[in-house]
C-alpha positions as CSV (number, residue, x, y, z in Angstrom):
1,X,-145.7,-280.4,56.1
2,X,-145.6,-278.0,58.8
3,X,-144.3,-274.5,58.6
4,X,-141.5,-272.3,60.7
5,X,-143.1,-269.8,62.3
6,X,-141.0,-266.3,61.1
7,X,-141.2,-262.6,62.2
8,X,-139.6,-260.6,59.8
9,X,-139.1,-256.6,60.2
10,X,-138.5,-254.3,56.9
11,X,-136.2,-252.4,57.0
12,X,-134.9,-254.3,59.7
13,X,-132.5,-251.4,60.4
14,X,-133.4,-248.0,59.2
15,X,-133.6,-244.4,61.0
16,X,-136.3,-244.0,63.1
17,X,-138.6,-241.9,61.3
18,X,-138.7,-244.4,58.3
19,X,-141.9,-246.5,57.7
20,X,-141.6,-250.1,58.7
21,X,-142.9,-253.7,58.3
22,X,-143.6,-256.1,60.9
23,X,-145.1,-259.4,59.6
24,X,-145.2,-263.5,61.0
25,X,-145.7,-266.4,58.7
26,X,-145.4,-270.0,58.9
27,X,-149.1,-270.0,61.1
28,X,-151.8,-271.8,61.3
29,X,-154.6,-270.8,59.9
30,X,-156.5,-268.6,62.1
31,X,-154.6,-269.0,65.0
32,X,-154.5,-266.3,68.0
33,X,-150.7,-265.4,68.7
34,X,-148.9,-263.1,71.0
35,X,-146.8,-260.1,69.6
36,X,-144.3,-258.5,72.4
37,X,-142.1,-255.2,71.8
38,X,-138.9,-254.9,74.4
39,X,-136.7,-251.6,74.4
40,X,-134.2,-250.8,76.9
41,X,-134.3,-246.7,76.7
42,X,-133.3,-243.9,79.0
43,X,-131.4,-244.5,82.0
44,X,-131.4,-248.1,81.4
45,X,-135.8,-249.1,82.0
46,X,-136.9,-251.6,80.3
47,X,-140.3,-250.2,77.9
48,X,-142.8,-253.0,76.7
49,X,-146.0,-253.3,74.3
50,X,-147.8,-256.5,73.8
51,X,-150.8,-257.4,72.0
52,X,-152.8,-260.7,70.7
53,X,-153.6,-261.0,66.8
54,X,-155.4,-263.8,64.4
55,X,-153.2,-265.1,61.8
56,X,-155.8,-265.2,58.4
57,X,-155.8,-268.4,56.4
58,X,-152.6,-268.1,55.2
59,X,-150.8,-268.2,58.6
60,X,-150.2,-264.9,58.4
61,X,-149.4,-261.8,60.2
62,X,-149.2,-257.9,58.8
63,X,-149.0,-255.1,61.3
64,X,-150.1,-252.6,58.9
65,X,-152.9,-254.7,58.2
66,X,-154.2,-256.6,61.2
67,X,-155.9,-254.7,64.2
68,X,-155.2,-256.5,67.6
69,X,-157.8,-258.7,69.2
70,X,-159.4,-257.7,72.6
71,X,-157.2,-259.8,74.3
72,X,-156.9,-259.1,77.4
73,X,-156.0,-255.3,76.7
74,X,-154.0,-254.4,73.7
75,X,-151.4,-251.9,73.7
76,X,-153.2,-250.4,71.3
77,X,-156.2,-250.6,69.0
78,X,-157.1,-250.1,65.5
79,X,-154.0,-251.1,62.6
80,X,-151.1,-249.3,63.1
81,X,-147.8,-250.8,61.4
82,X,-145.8,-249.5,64.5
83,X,-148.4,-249.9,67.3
84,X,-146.1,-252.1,69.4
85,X,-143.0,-249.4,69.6
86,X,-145.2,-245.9,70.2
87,X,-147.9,-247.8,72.5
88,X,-144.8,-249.0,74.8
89,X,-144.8,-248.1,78.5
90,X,-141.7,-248.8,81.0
91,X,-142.1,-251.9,83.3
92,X,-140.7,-250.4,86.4
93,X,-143.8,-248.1,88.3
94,X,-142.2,-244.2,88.5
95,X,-139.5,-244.8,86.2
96,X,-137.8,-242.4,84.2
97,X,-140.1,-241.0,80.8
98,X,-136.9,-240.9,78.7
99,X,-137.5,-242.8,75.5
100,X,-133.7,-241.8,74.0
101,X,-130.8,-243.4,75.0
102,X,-128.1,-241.5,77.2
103,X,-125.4,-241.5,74.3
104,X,-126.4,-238.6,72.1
105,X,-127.4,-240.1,69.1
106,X,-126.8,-244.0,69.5
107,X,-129.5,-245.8,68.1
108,X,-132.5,-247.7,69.7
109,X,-132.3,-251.7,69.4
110,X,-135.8,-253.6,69.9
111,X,-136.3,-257.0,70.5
112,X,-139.5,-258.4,68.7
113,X,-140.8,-261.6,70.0
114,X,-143.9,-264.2,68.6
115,X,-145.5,-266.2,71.4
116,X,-147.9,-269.1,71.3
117,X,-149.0,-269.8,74.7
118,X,-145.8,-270.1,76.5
119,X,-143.8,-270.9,73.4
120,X,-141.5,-268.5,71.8
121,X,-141.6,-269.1,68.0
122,X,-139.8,-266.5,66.6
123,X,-138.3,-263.2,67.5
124,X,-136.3,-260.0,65.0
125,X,-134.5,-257.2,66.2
126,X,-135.9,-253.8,65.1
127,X,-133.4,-250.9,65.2
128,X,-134.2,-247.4,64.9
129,X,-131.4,-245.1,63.8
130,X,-131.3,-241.3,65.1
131,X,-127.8,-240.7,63.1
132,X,-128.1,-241.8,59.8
133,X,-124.2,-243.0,57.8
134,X,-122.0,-240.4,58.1
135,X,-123.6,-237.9,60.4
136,X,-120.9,-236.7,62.5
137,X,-121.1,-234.9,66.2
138,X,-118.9,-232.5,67.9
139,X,-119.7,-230.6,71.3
140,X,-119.5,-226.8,71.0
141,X,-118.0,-224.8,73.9
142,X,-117.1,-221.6,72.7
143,X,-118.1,-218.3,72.6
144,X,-120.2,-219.3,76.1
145,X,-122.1,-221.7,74.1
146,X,-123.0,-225.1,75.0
147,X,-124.5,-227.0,72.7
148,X,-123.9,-230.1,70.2
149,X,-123.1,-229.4,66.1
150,X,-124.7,-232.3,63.7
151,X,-123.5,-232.2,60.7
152,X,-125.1,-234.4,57.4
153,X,-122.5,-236.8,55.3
154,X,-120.9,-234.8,52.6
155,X,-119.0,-231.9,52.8
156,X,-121.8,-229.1,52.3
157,X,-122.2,-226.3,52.9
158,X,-125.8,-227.8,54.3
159,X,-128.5,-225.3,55.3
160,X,-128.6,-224.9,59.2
161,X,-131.2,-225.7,62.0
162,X,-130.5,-224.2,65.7
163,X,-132.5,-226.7,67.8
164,X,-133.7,-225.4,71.1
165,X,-135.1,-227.3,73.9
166,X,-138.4,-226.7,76.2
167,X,-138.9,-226.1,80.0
168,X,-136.9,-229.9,81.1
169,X,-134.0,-227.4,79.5
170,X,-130.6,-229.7,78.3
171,X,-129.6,-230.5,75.2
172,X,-132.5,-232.1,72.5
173,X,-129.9,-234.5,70.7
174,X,-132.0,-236.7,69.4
175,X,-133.5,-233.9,66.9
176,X,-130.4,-232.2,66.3
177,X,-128.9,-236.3,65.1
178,X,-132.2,-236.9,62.9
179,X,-132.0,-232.9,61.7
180,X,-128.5,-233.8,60.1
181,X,-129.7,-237.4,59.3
182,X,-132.0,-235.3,56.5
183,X,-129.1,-233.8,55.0
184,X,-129.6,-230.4,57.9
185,X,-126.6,-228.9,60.1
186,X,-128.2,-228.8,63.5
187,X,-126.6,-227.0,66.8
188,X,-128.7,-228.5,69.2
189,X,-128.4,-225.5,71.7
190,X,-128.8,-225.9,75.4
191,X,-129.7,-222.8,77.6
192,X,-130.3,-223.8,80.8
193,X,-129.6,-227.4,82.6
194,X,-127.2,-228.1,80.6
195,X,-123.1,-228.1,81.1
196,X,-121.5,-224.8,82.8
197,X,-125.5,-223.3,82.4
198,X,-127.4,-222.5,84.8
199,X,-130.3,-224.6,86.3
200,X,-133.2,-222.3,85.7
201,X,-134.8,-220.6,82.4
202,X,-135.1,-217.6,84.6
203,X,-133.5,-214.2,83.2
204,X,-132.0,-215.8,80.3
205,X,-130.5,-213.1,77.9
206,X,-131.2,-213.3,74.4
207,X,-128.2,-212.4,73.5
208,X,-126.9,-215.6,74.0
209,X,-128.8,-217.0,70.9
210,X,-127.8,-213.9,69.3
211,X,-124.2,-215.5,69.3
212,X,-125.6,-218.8,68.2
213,X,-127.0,-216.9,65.5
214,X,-123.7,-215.4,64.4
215,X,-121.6,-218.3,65.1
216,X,-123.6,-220.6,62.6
217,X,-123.4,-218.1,60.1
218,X,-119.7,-217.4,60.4
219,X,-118.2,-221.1,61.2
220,X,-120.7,-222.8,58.5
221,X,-121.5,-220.8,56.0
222,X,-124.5,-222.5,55.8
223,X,-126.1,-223.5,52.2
224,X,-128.0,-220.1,50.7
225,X,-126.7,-218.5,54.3
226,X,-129.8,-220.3,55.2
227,X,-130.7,-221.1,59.0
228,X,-134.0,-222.3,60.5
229,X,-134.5,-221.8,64.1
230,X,-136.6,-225.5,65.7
231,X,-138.0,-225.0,68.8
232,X,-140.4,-227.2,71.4
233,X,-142.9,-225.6,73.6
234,X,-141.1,-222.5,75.5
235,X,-138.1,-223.1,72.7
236,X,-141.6,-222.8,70.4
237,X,-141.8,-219.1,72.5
238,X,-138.1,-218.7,72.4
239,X,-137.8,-219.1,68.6
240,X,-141.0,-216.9,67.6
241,X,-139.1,-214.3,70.0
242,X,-135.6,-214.9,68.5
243,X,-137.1,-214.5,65.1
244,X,-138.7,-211.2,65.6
245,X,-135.3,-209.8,67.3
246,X,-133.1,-211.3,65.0
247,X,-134.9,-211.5,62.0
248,X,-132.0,-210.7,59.6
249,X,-130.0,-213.8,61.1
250,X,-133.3,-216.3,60.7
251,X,-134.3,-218.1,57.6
252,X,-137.1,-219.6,58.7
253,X,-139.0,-220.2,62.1
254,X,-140.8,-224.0,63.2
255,X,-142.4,-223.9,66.1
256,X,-143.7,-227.0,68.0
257,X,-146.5,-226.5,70.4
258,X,-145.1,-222.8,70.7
259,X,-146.5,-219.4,72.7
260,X,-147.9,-216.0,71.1
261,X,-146.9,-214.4,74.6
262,X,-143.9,-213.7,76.2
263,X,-144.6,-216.0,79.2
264,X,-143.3,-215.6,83.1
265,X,-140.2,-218.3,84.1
266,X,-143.4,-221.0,85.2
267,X,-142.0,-224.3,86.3
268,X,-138.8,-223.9,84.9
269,X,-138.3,-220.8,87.3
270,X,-135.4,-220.2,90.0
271,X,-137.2,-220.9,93.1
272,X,-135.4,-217.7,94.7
273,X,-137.3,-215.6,91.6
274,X,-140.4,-217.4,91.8
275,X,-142.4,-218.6,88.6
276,X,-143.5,-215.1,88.2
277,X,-140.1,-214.2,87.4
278,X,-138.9,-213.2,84.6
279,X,-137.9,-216.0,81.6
280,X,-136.4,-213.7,79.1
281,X,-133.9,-210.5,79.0
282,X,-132.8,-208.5,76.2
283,X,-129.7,-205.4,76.7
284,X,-130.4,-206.3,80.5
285,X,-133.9,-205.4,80.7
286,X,-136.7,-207.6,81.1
287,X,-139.0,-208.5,78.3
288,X,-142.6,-208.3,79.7
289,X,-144.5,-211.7,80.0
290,X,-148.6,-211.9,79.9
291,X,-148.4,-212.5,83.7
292,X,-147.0,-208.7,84.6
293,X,-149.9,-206.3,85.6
294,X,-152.5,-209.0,84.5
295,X,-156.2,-208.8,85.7
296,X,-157.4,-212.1,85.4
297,X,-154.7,-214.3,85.5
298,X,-154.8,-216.9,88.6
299,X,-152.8,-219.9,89.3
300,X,-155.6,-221.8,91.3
301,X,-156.7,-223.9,88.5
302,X,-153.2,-225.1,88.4
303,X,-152.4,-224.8,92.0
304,X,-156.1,-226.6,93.1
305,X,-157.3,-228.3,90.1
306,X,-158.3,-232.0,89.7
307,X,-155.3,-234.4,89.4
308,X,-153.9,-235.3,87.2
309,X,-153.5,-231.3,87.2
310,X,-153.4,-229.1,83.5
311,X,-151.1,-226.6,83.5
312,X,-152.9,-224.9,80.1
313,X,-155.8,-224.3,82.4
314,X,-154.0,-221.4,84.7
315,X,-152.4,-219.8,81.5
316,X,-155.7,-219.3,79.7
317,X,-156.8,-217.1,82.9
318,X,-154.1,-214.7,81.6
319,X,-155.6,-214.7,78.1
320,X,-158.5,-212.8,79.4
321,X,-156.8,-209.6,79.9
322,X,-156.7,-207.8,76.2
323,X,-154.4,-205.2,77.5
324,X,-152.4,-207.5,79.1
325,X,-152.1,-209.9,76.1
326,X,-151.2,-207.1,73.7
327,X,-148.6,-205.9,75.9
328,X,-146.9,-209.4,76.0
329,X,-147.5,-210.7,72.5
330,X,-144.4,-211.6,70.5
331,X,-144.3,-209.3,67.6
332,X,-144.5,-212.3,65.0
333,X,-145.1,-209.3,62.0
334,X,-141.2,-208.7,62.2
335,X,-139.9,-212.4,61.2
336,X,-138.5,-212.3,57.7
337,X,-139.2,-215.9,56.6
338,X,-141.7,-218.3,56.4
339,X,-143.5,-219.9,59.6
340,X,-144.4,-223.4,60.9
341,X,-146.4,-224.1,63.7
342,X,-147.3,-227.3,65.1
343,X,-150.0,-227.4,67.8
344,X,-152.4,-229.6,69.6
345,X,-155.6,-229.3,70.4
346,X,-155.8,-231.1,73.4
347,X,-152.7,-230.0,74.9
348,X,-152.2,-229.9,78.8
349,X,-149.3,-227.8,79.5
350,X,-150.6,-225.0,77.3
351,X,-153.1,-223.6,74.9
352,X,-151.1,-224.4,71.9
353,X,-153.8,-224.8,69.4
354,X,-155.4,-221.1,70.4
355,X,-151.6,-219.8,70.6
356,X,-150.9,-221.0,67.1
357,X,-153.9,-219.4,65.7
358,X,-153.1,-215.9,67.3
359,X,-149.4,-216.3,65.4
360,X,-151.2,-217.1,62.1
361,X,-153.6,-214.1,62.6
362,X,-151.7,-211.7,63.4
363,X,-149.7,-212.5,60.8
364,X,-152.8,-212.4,58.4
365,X,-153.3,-208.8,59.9
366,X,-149.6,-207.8,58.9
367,X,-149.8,-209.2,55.4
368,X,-146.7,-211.3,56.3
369,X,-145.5,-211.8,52.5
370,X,-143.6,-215.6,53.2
371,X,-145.8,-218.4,53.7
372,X,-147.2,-219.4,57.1
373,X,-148.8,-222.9,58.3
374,X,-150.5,-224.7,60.8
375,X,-150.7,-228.0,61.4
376,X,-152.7,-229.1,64.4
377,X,-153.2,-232.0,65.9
378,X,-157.0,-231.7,67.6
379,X,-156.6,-234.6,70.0
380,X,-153.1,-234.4,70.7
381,X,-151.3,-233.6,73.8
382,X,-148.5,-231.4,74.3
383,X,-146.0,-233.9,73.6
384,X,-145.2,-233.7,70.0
385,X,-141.8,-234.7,69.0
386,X,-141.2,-237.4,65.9
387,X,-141.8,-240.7,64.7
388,X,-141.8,-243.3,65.9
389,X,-141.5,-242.8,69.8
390,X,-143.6,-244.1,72.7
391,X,-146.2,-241.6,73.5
392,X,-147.8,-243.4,76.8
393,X,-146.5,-240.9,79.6
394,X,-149.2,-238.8,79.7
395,X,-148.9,-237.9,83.4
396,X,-145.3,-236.5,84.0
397,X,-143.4,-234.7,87.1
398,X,-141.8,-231.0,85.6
399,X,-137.9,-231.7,85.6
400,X,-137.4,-228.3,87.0
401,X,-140.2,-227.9,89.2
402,X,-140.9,-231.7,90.1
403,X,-145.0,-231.0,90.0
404,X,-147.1,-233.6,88.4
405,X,-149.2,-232.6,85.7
406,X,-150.6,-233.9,82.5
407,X,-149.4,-232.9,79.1
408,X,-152.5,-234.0,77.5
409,X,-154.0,-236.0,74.6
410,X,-154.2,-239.6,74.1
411,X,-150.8,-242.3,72.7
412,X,-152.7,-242.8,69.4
413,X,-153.4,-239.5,68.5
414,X,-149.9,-238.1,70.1
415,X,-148.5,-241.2,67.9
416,X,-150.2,-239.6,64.7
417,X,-149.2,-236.2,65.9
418,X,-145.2,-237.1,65.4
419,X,-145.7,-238.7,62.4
420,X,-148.2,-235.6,60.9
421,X,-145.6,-233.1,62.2
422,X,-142.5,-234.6,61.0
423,X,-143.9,-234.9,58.1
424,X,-144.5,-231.1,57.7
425,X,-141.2,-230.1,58.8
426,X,-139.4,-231.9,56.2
427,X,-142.0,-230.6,53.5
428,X,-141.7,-227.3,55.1
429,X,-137.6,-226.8,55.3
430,X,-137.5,-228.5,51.6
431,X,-139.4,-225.4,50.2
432,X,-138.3,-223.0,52.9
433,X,-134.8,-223.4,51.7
434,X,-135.7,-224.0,47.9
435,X,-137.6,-220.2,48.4
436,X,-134.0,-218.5,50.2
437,X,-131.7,-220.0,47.5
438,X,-134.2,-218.2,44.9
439,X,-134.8,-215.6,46.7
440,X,-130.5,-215.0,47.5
441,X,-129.9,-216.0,43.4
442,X,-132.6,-213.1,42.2
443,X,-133.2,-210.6,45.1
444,X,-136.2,-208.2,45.4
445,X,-136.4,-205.4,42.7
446,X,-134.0,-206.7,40.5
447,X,-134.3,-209.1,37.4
448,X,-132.9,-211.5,35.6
């Protein structure tokens, strides 16, 4: 009697950092087959993964199992239960990187297909949820703000997350939905390319986060009065910086790939004030970056490098000026709450990794009393965001600045990075929060 092939995904529709199941049976025994992922994402480009596998003598197929054959080139080697979604890459040559659909928070819908030879024997739709039931989403233009509030199921009060954005600027939706997906308020806060802002990071004033700050407090009434500031790459800078400014308004501080110096407006920069421009102001002043009166900093290995060009190479110039980095370091010691970084070793854009490490020590040197972690990613690139995502586009041009650069590591490692990281954040805003409601129930110097 001869079996009906069947490719069956578990869950079958879930949110997208949820583990998942991808197996075939109905075989023959031993048989090579032909596993294709298809996901329409962005601006509407088509991203694919394909990859041959032996069935063992049950007919069978398990992703989390079976490593694909050499055949030709896989997408991927090695088992990994989602290797056909993060090993994807767009079809089109030079099309957009976006792996997040244009409607805020609308969830991703993959077609799985099972090939023999030309045949198609079986397909299943995987879909990938970045708003789990109930998550709601309003837009927020008030108070100058411009930004999106994600709010869990339940009425609350929840415990807050502001979510800020990197040097591509807008609006980082897709963390803000899966934020309030695990049970977290999250204004996802654009300050620059984004509605009514302005197009450049250059002489942004902190005060602007300042009301962010304020207006979370006051309109939710957060859980605990607890808010956690998120931020990727310069929001990693931003929210180190906010959290030592504002330190009675911050809970807690995570910062992906983030910066131990105030740095200059780099790509992101208003042509007219150039990348040495200022990034940052505070009253109206500038707030000095590691590029003003530095010795050794240079642009040329950025500027005359080897394509595909690494922009971390120029910035560790700058870190050979003690003076220079003293004068520019963020003065972590100050933030009143515990502290996550998440780096990567290999990362192109900027030394993450080393940056990390200054945070962490000079915390050390400060005796900072509320627990601090690393997590680094050794062979990952800059490029660390959640599971599961496609982590192929290594070679990117700047949305600001349009110049092509790498941001480093490899899609496996990058792929293990998002799951690692994620992983920590959850762990880390669990106890974070746990901590504050202790802490606000039986405050210092008093007892029970």
């Amino acid at each position: 009697m001869s079996l009906t092939p069947q490719l069956r995904v578990e869950p079958a529709d879930a949110l997208i950092d949820e583990p998942r199941q991808i197996r075939a049976s109905g075989l023959r025994p031993g048989e090579t087959v032909r596993l294709q992922s298809r996901t329409v994402r962005g601006p509407g480009v088509l991203w694919q993964a394909e990859a041959h596998f032996q069935a063992d003598a049950n007919g069978t197929l398990d992703l989390s199992r079976d490593a694909p054959l050499a055949l030709p080139v896989p997408a991927y080697t090695g088992v990994s239960a989602l290797g056909l979604i993060w090993a994807q890459a767009p079809t089109a040559p030079g099309a957009s990187r976006e792996v997040f659909p244009a409607e805020p928070g609308a969830a991703l819908h993959t077609t799985l297909s099972l090939h023999r030879g030309p045949d198609t024997l079986a397909q299943a739709l995987l879909v990938q949820q970045l708003a789990g039931p109930g998550v709601q989403r309003r837009e927020v233009r008030e108070h100058g703000l411009v930004g999106s509030l994600w709010t869990p199921a339940g009425p609350g009060p929840h415990p807050a997350v502001l979510v800020l954005n990197g040097s591509g600027g807008g609006i980082n939706e897709a963390r803000g939905a899966l934020y309030a997906s695990r049970g977290y308020a999250a204004l996802a806060l654009g300050y620059f390319k984004a509605p009514g802002l302005s197009d450049y990071i250059s002489n942004t004033p902190l005060e602007y986060f300042e009301t962010a700050l304020h207006w979370l407090h006051r309109e939710l009434r957060p859980a605990h009065g607890f808010v956690a500031l998120s931020g990727q790459s310069r929001g990693g800078e931003l929210v180190l910086l906010l959290g030592s400014r504002f330190p009675t308004l911050v809970s807690a501080v995570i910062g992906y790939v983030p910066s131990a110096v105030v740095n200059c407006a780099q790509n992101a920069c208003d042509p007219a004030l150039g990348r040495e421009g200022w990034a940052w102001l505070h009253h109206g002043q500038p707030i000095p970056h590691i590029w003003t009166d530095n010795r050794t900093a240079t642009w040329a290995p950025w500027d005359h490098g080897p394509e595909p060009r690494r922009h971390a190479a120029a910035l560790l110039t700058s870190l050979q000026d003690p003076d220079a980095v003293e004068r520019a370091r963020i003065p972590v010691e100050r933030i009143q709450g515990p502290v996550l970084l998440l780096s990567a070793g290999d990362d192109g854009s900027w030394p993450s990794s080393l940056y990390s490490r200054m945070v962490v020590d000079r915390l050390a040197q400060h005796q900072h009393r509320w627990p601090v972690q690393q997590v680094d990613a050794p062979e990952a690139g800059h490029s660390i965001v959640f599971p599961t995502v496609p982590t192929t586009q290594l070679t990117y041009a700047h949305p600001v600045s349009g110049r092509l650069s790498t941001t480093g590591g490899q899609p496996a490692a990058n792929a293990q990075a998002d799951q690692a990281s994620w992983t920590a954040v959850l762990a880390f805003l669990q106890q974070a929060v746990a901590d504050h409601a202790a802490a606000q129930a039986c405050p210092p110097n008093t007892s029970h």
